[in-house]
C-alpha positions in Angstrom: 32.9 -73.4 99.3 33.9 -70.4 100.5 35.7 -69.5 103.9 34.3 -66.0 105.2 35.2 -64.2 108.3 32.1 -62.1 110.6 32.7 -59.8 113.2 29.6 -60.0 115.7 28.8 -57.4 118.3 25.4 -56.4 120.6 25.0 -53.7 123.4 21.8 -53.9 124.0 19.9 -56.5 126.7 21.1 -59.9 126.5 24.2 -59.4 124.6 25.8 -63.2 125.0 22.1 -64.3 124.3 22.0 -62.4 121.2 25.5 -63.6 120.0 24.8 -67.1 120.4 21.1 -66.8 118.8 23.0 -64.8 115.9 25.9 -67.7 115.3 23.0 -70.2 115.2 20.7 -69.1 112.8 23.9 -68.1 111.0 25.0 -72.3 111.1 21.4 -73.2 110.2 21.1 -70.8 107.1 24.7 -69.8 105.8 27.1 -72.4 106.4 29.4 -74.3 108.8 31.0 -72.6 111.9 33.9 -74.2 112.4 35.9 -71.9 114.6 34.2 -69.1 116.8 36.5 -66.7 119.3 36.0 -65.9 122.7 33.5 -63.3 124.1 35.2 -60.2 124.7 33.8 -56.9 126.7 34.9 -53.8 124.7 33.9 -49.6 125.1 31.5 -48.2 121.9 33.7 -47.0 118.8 32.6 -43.9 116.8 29.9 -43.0 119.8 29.5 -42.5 123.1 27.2 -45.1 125.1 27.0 -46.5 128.8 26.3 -49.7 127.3 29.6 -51.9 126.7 29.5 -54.5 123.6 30.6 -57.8 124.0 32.3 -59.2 120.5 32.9 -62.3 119.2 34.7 -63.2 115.4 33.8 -66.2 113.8 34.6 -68.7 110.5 32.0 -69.3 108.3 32.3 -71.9 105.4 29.5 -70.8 103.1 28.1 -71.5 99.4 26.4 -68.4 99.5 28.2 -65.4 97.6 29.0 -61.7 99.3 25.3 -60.3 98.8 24.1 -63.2 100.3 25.5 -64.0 102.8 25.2 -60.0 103.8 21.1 -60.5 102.8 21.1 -63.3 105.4 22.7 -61.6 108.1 20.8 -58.3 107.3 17.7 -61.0 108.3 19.3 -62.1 111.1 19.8 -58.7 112.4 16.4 -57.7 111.9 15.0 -60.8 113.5 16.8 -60.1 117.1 15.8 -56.4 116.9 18.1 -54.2 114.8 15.6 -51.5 113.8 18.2 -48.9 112.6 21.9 -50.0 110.8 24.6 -47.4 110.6 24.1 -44.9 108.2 27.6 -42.7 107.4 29.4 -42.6 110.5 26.3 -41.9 112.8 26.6 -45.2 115.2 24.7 -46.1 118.1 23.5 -48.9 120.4 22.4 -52.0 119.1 21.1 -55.8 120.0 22.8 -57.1 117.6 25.6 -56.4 114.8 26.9 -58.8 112.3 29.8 -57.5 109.4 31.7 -59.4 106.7 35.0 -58.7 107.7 36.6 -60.8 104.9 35.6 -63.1 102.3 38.2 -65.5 101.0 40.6 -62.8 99.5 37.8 -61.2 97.8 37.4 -57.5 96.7 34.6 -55.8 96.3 33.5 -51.8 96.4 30.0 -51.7 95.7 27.1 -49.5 97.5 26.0 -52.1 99.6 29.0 -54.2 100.4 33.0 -53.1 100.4 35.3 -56.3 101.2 37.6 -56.5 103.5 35.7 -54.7 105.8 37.4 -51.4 105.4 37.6 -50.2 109.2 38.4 -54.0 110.4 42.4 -53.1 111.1 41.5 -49.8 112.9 39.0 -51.4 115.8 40.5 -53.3 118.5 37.6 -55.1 119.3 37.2 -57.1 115.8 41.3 -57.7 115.6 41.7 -58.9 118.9 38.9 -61.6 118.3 39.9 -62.2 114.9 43.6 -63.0 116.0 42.2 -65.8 117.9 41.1 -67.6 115.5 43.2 -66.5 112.3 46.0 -65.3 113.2 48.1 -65.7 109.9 45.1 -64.6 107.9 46.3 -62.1 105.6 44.7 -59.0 104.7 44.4 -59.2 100.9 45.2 -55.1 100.6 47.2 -54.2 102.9 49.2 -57.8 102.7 50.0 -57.8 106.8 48.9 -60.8 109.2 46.0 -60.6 111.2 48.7 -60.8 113.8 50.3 -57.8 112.5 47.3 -55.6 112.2 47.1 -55.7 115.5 50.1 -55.0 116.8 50.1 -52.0 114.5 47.0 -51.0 116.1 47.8 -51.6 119.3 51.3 -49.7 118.7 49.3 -46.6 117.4 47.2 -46.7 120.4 49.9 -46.5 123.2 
């Protein structure tokens, strides 16, 4: 068994409603959720949008392996209405949004998947959810805390 962590995100519509709907069918096809963080409200990153996202990190304890897990959540995502995903750095608005941001202390670089998640330390809004509920987690590259990352974010940012 393996213990992953997921960032989740949505902007569009009912954005708690799609969070909760995305952590379900994640329980009923991937694994256990153990531990989930709170909800928090956070601006767009990499676009400009009116619409806020609400963000939420989460423990899985799968069986399933990187590609997946990632094929599962791609499903899930498609399900509650994701038509487009991020292509480059061209973001924009979406119901729902579900990334591996770690998986155990596994790297991987391949076209589809790159693990960690290699933007996780630089967004607020998947560090400060993350803290929550792993705050000791250590990054397998850049051998910091959680706890750390952020404050080195948060540092960078004032």
């Amino acid at each position: 068994m393996a213990t992953a962590y997921l960032g989740l995100g949505s902007n569009l519509g009912n954005k708690r409603g799609y969070l909760i709907t995305a952590m379900s069918l994640l329980a009923e096809r991937a694994g256990d959720i153990p531990v989930v963080s709170g909800f928090h409200e956070t601006v767009p990153w990499g676009f400009t949008s009116p619409n806020t996202f609400l963000n939420v990190a989460v423990r899985l304890n799968t069986a399933l392996s990187p590609t997946d897990l990632l094929a599962v959540m791609q499903q899930i995502e498609r399900e509650l209405g994701r038509t487009h995903k991020t292509d480059g750095a061209t973001w924009q608005d979406r119901t729902i949004d579900i990334d591996i941001l770690m998986y155990d202390n596994m790297l991987m670089d391949t076209k589809e998947l790159t693990l960690p998640h290699p933007f996780m330390h630089r967004r607020l809004f998947v560090m400060q959810p993350l803290v929550e509920i792993a705050p000791r987690l250590c990054h397998p590259v850049l051998k910091c805390s959680m706890t750390e990352l952020l404050g080195i974010l948060i540092s960078r940012k004032s």
